[in-house]
gemmi code that builds the backbone of each chain (N, CA, C; Angstrom):
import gemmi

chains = {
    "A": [
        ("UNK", (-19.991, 218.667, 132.258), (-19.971, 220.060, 131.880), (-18.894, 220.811, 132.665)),
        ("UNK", (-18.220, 221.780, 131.927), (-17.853, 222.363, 132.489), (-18.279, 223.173, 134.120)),
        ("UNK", (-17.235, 223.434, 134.803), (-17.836, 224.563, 135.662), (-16.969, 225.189, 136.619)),
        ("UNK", (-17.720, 226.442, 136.085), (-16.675, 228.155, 137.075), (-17.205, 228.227, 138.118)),
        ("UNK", (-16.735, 228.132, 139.395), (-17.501, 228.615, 140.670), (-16.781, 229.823, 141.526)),
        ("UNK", (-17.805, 230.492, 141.380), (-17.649, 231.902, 141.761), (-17.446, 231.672, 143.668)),
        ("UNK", (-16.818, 232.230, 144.589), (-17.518, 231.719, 146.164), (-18.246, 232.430, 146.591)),
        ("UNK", (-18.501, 233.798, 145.883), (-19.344, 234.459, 146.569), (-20.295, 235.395, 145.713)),
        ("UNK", (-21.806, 235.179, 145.238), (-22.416, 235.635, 144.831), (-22.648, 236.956, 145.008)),
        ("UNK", (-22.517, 237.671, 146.215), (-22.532, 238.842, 146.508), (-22.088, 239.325, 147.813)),
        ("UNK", (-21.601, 240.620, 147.627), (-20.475, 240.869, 148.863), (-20.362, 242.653, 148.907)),
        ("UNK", (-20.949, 242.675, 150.351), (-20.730, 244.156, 150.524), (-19.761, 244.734, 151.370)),
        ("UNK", (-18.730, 245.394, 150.721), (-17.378, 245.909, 151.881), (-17.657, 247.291, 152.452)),
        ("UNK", (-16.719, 247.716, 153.006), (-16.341, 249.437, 152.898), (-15.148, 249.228, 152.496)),
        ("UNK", (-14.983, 251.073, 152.413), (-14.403, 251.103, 151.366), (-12.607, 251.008, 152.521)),
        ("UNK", (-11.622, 250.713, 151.695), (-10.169, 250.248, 152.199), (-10.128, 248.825, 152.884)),
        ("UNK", (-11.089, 248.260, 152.760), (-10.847, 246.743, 153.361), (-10.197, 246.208, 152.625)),
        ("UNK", (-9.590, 244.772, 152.636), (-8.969, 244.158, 151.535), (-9.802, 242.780, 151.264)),
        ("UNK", (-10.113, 243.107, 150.111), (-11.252, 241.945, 149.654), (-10.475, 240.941, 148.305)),
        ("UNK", (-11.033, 239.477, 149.040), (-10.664, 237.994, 148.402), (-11.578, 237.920, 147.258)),
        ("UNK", (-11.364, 237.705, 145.637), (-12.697, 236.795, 144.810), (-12.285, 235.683, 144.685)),
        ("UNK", (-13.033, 234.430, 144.676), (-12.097, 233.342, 144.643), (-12.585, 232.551, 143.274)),
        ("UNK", (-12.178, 231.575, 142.456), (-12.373, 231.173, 141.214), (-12.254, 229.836, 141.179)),
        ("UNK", (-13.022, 228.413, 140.834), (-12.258, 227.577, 141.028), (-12.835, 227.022, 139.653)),
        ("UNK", (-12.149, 226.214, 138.965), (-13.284, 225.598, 137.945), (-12.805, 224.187, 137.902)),
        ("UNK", (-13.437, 223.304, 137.488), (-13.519, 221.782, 137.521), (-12.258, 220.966, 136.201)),
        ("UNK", (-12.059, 221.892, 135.810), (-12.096, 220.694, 134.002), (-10.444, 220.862, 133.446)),
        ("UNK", (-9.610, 221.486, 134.791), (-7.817, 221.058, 134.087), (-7.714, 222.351, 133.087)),
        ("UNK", (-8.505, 223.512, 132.993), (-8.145, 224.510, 132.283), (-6.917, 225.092, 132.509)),
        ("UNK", (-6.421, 225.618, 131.371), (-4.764, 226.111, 131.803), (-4.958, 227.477, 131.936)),
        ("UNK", (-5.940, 228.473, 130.990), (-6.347, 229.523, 131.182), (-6.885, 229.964, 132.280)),
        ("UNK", (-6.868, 231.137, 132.756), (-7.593, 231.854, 133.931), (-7.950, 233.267, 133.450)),
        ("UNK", (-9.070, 233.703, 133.778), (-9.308, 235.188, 133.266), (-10.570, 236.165, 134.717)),
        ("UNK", (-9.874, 237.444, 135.002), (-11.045, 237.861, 135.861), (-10.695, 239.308, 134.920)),
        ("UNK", (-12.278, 239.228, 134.915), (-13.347, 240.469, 133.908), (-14.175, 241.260, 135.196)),
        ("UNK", (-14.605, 242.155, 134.967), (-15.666, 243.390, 135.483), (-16.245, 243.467, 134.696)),
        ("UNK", (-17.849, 243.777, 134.865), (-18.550, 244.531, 133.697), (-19.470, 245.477, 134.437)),
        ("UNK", (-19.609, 246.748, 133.231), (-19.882, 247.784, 134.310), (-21.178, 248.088, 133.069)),
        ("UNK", (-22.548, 248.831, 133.621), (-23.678, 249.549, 132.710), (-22.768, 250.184, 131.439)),
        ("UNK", (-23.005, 250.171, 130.496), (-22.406, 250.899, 129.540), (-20.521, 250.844, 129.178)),
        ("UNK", (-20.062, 249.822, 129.778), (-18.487, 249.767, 130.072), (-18.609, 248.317, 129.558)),
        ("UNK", (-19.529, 247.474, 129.382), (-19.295, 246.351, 128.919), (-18.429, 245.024, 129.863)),
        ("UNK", (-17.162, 244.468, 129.357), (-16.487, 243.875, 130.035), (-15.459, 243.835, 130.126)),
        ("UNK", (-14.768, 243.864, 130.822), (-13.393, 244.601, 130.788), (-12.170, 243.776, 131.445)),
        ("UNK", (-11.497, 243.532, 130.706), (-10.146, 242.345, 131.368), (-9.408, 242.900, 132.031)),
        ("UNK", (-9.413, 242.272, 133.613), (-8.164, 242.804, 134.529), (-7.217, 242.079, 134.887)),
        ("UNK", (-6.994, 241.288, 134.549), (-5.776, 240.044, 134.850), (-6.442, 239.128, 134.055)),
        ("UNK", (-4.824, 237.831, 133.345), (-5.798, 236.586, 133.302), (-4.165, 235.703, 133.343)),
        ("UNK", (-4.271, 234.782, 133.227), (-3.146, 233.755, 133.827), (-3.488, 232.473, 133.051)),
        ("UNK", (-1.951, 232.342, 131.974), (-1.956, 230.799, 131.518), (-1.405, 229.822, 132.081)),
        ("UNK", (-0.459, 229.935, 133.378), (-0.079, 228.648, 133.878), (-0.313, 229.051, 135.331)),
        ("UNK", (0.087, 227.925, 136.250), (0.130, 228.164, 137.483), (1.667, 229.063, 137.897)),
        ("UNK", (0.943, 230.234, 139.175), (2.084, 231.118, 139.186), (2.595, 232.202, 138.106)),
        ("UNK", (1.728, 232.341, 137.132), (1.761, 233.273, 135.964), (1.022, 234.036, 136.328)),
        ("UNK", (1.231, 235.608, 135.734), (0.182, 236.523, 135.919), (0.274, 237.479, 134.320)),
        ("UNK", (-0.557, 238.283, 134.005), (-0.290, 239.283, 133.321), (-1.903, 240.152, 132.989)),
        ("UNK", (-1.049, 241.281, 133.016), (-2.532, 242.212, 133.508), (-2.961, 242.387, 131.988)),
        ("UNK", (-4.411, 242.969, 132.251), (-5.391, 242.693, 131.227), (-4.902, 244.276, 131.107)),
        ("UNK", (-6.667, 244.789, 130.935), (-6.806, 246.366, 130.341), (-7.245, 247.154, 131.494)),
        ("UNK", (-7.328, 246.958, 132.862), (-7.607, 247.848, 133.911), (-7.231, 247.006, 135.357)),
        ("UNK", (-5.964, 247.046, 135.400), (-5.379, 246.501, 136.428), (-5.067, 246.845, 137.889)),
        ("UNK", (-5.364, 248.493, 137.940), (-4.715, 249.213, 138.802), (-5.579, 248.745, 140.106)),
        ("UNK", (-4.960, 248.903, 141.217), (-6.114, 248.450, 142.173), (-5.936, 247.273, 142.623)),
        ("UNK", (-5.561, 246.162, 141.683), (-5.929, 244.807, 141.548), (-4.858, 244.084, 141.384)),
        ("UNK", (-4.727, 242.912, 142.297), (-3.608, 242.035, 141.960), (-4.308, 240.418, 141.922)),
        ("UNK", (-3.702, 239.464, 141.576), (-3.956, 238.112, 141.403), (-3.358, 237.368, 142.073)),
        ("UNK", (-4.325, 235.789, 141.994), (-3.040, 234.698, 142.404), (-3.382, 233.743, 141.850)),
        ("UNK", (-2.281, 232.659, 141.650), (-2.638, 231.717, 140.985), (-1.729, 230.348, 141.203)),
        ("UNK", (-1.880, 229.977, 142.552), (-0.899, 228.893, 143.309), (-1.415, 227.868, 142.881)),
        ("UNK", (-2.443, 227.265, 142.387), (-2.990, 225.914, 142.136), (-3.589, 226.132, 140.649)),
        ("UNK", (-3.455, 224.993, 139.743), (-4.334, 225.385, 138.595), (-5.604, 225.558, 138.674)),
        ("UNK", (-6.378, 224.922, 139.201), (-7.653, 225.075, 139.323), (-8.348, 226.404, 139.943)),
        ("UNK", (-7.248, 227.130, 140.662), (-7.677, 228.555, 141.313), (-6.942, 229.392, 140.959)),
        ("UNK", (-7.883, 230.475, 141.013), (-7.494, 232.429, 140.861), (-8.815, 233.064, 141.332)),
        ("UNK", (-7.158, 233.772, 142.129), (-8.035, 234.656, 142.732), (-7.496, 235.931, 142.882)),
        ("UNK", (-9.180, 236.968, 142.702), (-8.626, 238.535, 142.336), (-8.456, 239.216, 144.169)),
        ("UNK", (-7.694, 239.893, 144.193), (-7.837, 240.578, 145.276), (-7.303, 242.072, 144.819)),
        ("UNK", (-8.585, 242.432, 145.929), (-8.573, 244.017, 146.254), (-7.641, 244.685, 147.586)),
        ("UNK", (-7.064, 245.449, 147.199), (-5.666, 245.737, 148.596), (-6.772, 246.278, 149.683)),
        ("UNK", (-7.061, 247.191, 148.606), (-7.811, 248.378, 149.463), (-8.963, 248.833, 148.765)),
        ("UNK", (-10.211, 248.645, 148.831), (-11.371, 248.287, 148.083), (-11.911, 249.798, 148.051)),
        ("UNK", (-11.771, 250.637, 146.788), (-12.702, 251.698, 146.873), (-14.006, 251.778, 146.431)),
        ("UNK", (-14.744, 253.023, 146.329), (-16.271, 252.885, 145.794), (-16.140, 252.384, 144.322)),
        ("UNK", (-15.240, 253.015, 143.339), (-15.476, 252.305, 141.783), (-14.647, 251.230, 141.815)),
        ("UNK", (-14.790, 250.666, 142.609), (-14.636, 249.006, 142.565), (-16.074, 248.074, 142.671)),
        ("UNK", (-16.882, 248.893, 142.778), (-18.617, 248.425, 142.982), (-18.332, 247.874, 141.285)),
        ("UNK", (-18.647, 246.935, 140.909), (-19.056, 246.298, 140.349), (-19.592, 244.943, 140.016)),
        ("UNK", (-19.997, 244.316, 138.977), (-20.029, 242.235, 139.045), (-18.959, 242.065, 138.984)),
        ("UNK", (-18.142, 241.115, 138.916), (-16.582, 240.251, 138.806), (-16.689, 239.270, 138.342)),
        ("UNK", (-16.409, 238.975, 137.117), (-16.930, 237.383, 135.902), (-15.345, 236.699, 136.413)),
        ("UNK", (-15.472, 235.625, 136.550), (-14.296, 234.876, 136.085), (-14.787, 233.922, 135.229)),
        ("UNK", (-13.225, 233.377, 134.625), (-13.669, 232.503, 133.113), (-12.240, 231.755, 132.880)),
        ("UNK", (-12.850, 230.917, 132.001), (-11.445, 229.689, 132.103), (-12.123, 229.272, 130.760)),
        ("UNK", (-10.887, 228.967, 130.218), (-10.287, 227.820, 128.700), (-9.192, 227.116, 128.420)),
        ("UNK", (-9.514, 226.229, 127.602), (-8.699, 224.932, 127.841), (-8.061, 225.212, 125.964)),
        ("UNK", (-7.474, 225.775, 125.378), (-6.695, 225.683, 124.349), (-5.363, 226.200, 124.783)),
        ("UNK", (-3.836, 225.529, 124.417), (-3.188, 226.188, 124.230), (-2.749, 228.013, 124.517)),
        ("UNK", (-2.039, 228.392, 124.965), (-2.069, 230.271, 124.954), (-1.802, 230.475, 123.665)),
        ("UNK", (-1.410, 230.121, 123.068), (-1.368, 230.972, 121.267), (-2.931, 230.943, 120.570)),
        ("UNK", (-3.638, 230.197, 121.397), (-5.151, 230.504, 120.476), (-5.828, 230.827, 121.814)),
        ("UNK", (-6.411, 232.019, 121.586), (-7.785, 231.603, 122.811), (-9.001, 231.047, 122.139)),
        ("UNK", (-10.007, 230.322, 123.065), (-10.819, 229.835, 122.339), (-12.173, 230.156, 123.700)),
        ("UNK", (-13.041, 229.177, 123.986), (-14.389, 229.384, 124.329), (-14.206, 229.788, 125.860)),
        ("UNK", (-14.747, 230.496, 126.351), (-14.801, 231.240, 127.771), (-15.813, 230.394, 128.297)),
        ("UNK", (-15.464, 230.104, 129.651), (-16.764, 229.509, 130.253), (-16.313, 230.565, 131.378)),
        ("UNK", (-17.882, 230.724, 131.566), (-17.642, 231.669, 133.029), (-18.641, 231.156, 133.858)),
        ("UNK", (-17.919, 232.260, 135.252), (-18.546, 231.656, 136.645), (-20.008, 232.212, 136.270)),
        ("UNK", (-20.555, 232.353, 137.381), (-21.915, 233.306, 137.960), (-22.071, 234.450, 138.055)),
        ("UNK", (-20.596, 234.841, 138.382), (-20.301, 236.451, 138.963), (-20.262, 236.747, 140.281)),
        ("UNK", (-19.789, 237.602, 140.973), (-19.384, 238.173, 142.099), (-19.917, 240.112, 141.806)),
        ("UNK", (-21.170, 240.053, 142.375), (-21.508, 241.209, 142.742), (-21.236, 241.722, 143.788)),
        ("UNK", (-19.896, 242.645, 143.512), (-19.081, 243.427, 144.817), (-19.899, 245.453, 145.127)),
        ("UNK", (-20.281, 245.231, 146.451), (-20.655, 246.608, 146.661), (-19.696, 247.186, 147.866)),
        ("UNK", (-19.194, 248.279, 147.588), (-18.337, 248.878, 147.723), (-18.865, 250.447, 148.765)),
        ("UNK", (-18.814, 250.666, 149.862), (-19.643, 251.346, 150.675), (-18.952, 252.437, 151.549)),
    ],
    "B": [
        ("UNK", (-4.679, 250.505, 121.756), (-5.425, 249.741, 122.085), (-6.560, 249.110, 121.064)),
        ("UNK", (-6.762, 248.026, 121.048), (-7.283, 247.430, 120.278), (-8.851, 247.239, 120.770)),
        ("UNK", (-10.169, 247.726, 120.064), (-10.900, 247.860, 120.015), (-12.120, 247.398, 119.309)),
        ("UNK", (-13.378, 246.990, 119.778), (-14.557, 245.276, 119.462), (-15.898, 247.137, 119.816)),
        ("UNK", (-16.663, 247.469, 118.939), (-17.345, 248.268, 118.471), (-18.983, 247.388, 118.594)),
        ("UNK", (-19.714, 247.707, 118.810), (-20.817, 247.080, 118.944), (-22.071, 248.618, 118.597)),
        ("UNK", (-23.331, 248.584, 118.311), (-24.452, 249.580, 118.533), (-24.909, 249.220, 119.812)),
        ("UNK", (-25.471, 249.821, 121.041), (-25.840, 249.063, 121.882), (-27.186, 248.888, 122.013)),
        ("UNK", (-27.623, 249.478, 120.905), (-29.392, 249.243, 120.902), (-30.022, 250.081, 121.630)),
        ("UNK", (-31.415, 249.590, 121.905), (-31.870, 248.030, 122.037), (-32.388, 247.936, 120.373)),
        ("UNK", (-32.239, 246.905, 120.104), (-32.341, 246.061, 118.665), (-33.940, 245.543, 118.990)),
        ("UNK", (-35.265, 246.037, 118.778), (-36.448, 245.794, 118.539), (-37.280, 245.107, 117.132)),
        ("UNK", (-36.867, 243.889, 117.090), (-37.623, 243.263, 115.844), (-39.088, 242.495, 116.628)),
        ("UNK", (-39.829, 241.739, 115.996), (-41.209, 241.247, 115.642), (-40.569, 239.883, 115.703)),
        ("UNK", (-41.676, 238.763, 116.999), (-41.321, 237.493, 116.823), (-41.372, 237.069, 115.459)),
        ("UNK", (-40.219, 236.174, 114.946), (-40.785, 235.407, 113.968), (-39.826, 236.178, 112.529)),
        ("UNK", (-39.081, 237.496, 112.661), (-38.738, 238.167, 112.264), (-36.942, 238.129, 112.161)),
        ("UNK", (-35.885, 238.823, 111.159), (-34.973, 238.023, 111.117), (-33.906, 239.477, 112.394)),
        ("UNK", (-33.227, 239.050, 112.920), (-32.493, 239.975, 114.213), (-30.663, 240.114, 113.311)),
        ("UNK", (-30.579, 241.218, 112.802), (-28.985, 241.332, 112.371), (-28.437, 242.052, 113.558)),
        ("UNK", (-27.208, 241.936, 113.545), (-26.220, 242.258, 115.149), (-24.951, 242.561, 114.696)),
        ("UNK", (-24.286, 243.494, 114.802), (-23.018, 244.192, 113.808), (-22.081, 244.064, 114.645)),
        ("UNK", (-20.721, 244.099, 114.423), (-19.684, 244.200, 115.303), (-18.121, 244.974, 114.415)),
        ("UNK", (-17.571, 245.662, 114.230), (-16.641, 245.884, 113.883), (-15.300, 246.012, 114.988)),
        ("UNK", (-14.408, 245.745, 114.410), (-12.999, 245.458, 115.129), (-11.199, 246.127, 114.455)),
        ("UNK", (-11.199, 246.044, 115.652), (-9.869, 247.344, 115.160), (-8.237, 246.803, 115.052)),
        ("UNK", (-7.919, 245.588, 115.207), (-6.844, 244.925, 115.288), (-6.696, 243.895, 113.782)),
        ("UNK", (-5.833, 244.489, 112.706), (-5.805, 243.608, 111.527), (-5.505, 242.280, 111.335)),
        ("UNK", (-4.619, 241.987, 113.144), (-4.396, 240.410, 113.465), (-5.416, 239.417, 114.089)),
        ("UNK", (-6.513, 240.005, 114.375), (-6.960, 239.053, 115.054), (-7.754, 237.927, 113.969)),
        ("UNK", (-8.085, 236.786, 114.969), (-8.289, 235.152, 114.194), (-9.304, 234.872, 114.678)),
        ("UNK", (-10.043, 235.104, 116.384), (-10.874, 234.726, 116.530), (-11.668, 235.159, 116.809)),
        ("UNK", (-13.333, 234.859, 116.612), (-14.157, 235.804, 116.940), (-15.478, 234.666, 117.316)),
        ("UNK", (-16.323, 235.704, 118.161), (-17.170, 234.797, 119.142), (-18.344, 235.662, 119.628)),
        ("UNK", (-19.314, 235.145, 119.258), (-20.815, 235.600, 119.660), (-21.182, 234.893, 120.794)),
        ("UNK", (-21.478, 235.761, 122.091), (-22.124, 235.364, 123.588), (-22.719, 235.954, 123.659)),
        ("UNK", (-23.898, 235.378, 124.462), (-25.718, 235.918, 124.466), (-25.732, 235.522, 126.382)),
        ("UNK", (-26.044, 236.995, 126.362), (-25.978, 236.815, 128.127), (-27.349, 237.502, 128.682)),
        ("UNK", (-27.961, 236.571, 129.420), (-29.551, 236.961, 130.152), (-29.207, 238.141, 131.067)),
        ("UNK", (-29.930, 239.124, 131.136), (-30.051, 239.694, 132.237), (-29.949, 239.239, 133.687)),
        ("UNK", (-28.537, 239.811, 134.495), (-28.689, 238.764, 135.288), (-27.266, 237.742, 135.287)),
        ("UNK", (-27.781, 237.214, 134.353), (-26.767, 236.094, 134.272), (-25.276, 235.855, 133.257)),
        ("UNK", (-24.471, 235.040, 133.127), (-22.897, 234.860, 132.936), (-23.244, 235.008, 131.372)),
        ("UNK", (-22.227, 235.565, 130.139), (-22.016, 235.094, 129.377), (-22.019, 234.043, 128.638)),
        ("UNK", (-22.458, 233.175, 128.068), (-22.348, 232.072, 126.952), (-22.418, 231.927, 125.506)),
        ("UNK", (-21.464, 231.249, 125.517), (-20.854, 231.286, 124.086), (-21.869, 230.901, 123.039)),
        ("UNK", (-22.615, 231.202, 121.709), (-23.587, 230.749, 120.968), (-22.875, 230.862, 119.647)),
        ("UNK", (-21.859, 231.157, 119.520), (-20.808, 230.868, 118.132), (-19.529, 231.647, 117.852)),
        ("UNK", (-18.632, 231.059, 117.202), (-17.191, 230.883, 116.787), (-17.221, 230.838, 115.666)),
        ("UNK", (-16.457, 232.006, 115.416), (-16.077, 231.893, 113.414), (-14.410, 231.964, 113.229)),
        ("UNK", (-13.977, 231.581, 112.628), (-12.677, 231.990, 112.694), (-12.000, 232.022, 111.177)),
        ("UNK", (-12.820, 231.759, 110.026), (-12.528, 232.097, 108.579), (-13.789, 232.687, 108.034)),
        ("UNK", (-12.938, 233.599, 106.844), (-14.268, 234.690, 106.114), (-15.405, 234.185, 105.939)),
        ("UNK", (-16.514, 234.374, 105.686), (-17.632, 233.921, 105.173), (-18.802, 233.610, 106.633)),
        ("UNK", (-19.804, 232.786, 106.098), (-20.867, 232.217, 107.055), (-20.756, 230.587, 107.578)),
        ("UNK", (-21.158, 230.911, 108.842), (-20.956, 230.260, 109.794), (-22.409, 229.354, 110.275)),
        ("UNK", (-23.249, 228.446, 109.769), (-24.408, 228.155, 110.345), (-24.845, 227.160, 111.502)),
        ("UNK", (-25.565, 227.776, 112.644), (-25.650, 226.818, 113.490), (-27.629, 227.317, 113.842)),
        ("UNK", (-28.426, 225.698, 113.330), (-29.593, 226.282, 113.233), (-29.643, 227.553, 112.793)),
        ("UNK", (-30.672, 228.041, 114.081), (-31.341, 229.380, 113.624), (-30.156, 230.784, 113.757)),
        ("UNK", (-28.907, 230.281, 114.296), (-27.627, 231.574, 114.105), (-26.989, 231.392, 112.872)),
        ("UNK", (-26.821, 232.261, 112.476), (-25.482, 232.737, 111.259), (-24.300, 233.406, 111.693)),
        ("UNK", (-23.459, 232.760, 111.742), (-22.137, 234.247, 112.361), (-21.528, 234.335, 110.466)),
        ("UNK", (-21.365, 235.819, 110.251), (-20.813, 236.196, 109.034), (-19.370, 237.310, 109.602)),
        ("UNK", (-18.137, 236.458, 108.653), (-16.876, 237.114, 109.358), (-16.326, 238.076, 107.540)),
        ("UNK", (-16.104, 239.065, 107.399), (-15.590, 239.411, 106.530), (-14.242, 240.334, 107.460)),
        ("UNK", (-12.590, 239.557, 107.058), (-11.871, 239.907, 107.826), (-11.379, 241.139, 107.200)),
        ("UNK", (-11.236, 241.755, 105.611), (-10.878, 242.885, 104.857), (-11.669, 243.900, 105.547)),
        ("UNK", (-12.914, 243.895, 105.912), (-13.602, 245.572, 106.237), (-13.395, 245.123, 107.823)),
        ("UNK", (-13.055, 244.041, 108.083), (-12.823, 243.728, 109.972), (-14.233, 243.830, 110.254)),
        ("UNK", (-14.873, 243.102, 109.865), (-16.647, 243.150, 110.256), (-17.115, 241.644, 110.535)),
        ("UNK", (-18.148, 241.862, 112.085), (-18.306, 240.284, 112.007), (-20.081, 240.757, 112.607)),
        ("UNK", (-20.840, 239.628, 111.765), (-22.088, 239.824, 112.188), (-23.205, 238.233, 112.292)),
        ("UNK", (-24.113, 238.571, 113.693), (-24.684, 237.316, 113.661), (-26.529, 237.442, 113.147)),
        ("UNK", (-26.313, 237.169, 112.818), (-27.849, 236.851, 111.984), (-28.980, 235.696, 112.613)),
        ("UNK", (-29.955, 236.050, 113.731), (-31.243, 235.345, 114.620), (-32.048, 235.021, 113.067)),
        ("UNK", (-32.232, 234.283, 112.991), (-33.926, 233.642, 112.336), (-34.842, 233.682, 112.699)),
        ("UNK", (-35.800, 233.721, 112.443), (-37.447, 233.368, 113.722), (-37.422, 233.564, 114.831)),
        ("UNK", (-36.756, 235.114, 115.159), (-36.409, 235.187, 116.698), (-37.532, 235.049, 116.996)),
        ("UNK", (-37.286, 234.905, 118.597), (-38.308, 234.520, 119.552), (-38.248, 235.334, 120.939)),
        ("UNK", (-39.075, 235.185, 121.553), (-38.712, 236.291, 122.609), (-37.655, 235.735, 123.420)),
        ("UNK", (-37.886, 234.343, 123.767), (-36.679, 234.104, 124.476), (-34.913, 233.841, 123.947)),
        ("UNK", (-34.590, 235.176, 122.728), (-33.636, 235.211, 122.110), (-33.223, 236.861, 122.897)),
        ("UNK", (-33.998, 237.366, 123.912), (-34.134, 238.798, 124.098), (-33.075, 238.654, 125.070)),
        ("UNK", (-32.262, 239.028, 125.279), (-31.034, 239.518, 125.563), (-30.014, 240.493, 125.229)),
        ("UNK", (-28.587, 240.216, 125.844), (-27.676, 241.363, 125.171), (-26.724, 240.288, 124.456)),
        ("UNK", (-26.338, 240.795, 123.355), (-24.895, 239.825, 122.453), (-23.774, 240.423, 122.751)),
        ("UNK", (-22.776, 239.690, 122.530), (-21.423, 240.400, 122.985), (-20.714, 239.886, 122.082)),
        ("UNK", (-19.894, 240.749, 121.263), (-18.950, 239.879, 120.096), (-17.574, 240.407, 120.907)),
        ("UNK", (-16.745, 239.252, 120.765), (-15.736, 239.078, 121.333), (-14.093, 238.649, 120.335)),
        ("UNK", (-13.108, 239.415, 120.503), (-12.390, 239.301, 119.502), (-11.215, 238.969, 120.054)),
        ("UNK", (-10.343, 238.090, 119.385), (-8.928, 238.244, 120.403), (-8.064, 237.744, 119.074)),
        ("UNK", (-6.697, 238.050, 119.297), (-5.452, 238.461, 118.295), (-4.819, 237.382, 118.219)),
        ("UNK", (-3.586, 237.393, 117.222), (-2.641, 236.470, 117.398), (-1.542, 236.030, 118.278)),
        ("UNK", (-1.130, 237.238, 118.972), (-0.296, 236.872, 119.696), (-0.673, 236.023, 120.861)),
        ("UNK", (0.312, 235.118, 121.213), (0.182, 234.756, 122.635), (0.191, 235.360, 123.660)),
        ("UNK", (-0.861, 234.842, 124.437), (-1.051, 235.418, 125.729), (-2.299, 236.474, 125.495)),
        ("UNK", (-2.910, 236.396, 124.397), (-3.796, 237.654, 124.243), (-5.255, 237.187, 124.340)),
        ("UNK", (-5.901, 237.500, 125.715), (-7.182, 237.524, 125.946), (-8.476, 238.041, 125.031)),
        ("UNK", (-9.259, 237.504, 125.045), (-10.127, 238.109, 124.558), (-10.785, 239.333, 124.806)),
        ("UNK", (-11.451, 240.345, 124.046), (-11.371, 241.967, 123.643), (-13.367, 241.884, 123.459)),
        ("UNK", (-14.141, 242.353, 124.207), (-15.658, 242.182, 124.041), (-16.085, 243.825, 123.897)),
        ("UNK", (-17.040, 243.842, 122.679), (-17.571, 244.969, 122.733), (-18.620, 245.150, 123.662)),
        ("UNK", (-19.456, 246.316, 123.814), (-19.976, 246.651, 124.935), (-21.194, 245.679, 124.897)),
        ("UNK", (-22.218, 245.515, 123.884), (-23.595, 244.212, 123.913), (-24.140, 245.302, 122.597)),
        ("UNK", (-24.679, 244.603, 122.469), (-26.137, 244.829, 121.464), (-27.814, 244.023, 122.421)),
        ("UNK", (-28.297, 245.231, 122.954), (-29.766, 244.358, 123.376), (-30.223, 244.396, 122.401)),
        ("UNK", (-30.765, 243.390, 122.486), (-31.869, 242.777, 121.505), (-33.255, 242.424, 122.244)),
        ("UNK", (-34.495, 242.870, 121.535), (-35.801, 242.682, 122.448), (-36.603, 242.261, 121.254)),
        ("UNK", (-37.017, 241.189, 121.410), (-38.154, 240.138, 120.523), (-39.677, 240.480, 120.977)),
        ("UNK", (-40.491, 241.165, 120.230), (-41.858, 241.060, 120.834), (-42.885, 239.567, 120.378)),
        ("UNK", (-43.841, 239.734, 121.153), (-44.652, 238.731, 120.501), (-46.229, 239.219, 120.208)),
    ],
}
model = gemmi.Model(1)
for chain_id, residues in chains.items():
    chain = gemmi.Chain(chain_id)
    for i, (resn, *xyz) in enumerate(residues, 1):
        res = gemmi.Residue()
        res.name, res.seqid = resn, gemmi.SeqId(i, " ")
        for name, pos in zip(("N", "CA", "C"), xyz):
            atom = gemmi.Atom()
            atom.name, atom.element = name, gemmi.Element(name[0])
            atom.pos, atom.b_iso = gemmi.Position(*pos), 0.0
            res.add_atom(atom)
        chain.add_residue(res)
    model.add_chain(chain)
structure = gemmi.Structure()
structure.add_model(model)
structure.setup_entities()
């Protein structure tokens, strides 16, 4: 089976620290994707990455930068972590081609509290 | 910006009873589309893929794609309570490089 591993189930900062999410998944995916989902905001794409060393921002990027030195890892980082950065943090990976996306497997999540 | 429309409920049917789940979408290119049923709690997972007009059957799901009105809907059978969750229809385009686009959920709550 596939599998997304999140490293940290839950994580409480203050606020301007600079906070690591880390992503690793098992299965040679070329895709990389890190999502937020917020009560009533649903899920929301902030970066996602088809090769190693690729980046390109999703739909709410600001805040947020990536990395992506190894295929098997991405990771989101926060420069400077404010309060509406409190949210879960999904990461997710797929294995088609970039001209099709196809099935998301995601981690566990990263419940970030922000203080 | 391209936009995945959902009701967010909560969607209250009767075990045993049939659960419809609506989704409309705002991008005339997109190809793929994808029903995920996520526990309270827990990650997203995928429970179906349509990617041409018509119905889609897997057991007790139906995914129905009509791409002219941009409407995609999944159809529960004999829900059950442990079908009670939120759905998330998920849409993504043709171009390369284009992630997938999730509307907000539809809860759904099965009594018994």
């Amino acid at each position: 089976d596939v599998k997304v591993t999140q490293s940290s189930r839950y994580l409480v900062k203050r606020t301007g620290e600079k906070v690591f999410l880390e992503c690793v998944q098992d299965m040679d995916h070329e895709n990389m994707f890190w999502y937020r989902q917020d009560p009533g905001l649903g899920l929301r794409l902030i970066y996602f990455s088809y090769d190693v060393k690729m980046k390109e921002k999703g739909d709410i990027p600001e805040g947020y930068s990536v990395s992506r030195e190894k295929k098997e890892r991405f990771s989101l980082i926060l420069e400077s972590a404010s309060t509406n950065q409190t949210s879960m943090y999904l990461c997710a990976s797929s294995s088609p081609p970039r001209e099709v996306t196809g099935e998301l497997f995601f981690g566990e999540g990263s419940r970030l509290t922000v203080l | 910006q391209k936009e995945v429309e959902q009701n967010s409920g909560p969607l209250s049917v009767p075990e045993g009873a049939i659960a419809s789940l609506n989704c409309t979408y705002s991008d005339r290119v997109s190809q793929s589309f994808f029903w995920y049923r996520q526990y309270s709690g827990k990650s997203p997972e995928l429970i179906m893929s349509i990617y041409s007009n018509g119905d889609k059957e897997d057991g007790r799901f139906t995914a129905q794609l009509n791409k002219a009105s941009q409407y995609v809907s999944l159809l529960i059978r004999d829900s059950q309570p442990s079908d009670s969750a939120t759905y998330l229809c998920a849409v993504n385009g043709r171009q390369a490089g284009t992630a997938l686009i999730f509307g907000k959920g539809t809860t759904l709550s099965v009594s018994s």
